[in-house]
C-alpha positions as CSV (number, residue, x, y, z in Angstrom):
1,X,36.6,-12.4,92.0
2,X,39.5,-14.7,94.2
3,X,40.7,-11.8,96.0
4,X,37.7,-9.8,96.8
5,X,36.2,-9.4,100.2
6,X,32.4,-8.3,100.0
7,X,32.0,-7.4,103.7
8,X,33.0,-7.6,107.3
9,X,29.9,-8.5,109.2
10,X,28.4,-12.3,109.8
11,X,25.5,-13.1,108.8
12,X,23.6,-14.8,111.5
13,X,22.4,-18.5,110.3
14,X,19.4,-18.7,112.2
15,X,16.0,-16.4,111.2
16,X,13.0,-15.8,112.8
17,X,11.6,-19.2,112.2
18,X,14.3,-21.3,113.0
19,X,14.0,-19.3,116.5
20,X,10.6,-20.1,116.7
21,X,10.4,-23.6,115.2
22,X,13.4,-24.9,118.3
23,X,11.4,-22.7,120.6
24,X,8.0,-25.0,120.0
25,X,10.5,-28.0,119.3
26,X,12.2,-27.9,122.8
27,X,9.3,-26.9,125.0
28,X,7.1,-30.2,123.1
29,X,10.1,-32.3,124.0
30,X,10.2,-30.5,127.9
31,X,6.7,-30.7,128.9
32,X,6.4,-34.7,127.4
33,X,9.1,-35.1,129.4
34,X,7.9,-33.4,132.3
35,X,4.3,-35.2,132.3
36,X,6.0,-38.8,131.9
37,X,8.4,-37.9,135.4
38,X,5.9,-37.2,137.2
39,X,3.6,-40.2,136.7
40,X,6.6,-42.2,138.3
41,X,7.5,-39.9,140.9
42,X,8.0,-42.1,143.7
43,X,8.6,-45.4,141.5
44,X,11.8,-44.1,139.3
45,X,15.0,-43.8,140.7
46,X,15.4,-40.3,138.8
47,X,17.6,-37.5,140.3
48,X,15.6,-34.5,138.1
49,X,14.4,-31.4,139.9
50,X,10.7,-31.3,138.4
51,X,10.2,-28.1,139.5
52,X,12.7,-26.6,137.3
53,X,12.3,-28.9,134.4
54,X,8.4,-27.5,134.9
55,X,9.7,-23.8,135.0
56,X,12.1,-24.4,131.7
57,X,9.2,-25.9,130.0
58,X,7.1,-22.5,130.5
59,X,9.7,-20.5,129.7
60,X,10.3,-21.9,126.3
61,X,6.1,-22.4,125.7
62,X,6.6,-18.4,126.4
63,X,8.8,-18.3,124.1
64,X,7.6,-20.0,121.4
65,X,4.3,-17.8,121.6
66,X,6.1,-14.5,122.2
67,X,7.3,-15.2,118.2
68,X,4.2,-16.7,117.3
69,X,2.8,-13.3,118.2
70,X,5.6,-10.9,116.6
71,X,5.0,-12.5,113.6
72,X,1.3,-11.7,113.6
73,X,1.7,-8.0,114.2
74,X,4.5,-8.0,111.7
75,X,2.2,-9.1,109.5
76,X,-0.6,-7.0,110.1
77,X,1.5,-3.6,109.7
């Protein structure tokens, strides 16, 4: 069994709801972080385009329910 090779292709580590569970994961952490910025907009001496931290936020929230929805319609056919 040493000196066997069983096959040639990687495995990828993440599934489906890993994907899905950093997706949710990074856009909770994004749009906190987005909501506390801009409270202190013009108080904080922070050097963070809003806009795009905004933007990155919706595009993982779309991301997160882009797999929330595959995996219903996997699971109703």
């Amino acid at each position: 069994m040493m000196g066997q090779v069983k096959d040639s292709f990687m495995m990828f580590p993440l599934d489906f709801w890993d994907l899905s569970s950093f997706f949710a994961f990074m856009a909770l952490i994004l749009i906190v972080t987005y909501g506390l910025l801009s409270q202190n907009q013009g108080e904080a001496k922070v050097l963070i385009n809003l806009k795009r931290l905004e933007r990155i936020a919706i595009v993982f929230s779309l991301l997160f329910l882009a797999t929330v929805i595959f995996r219903l319609l996997l699971s109703f056919f």
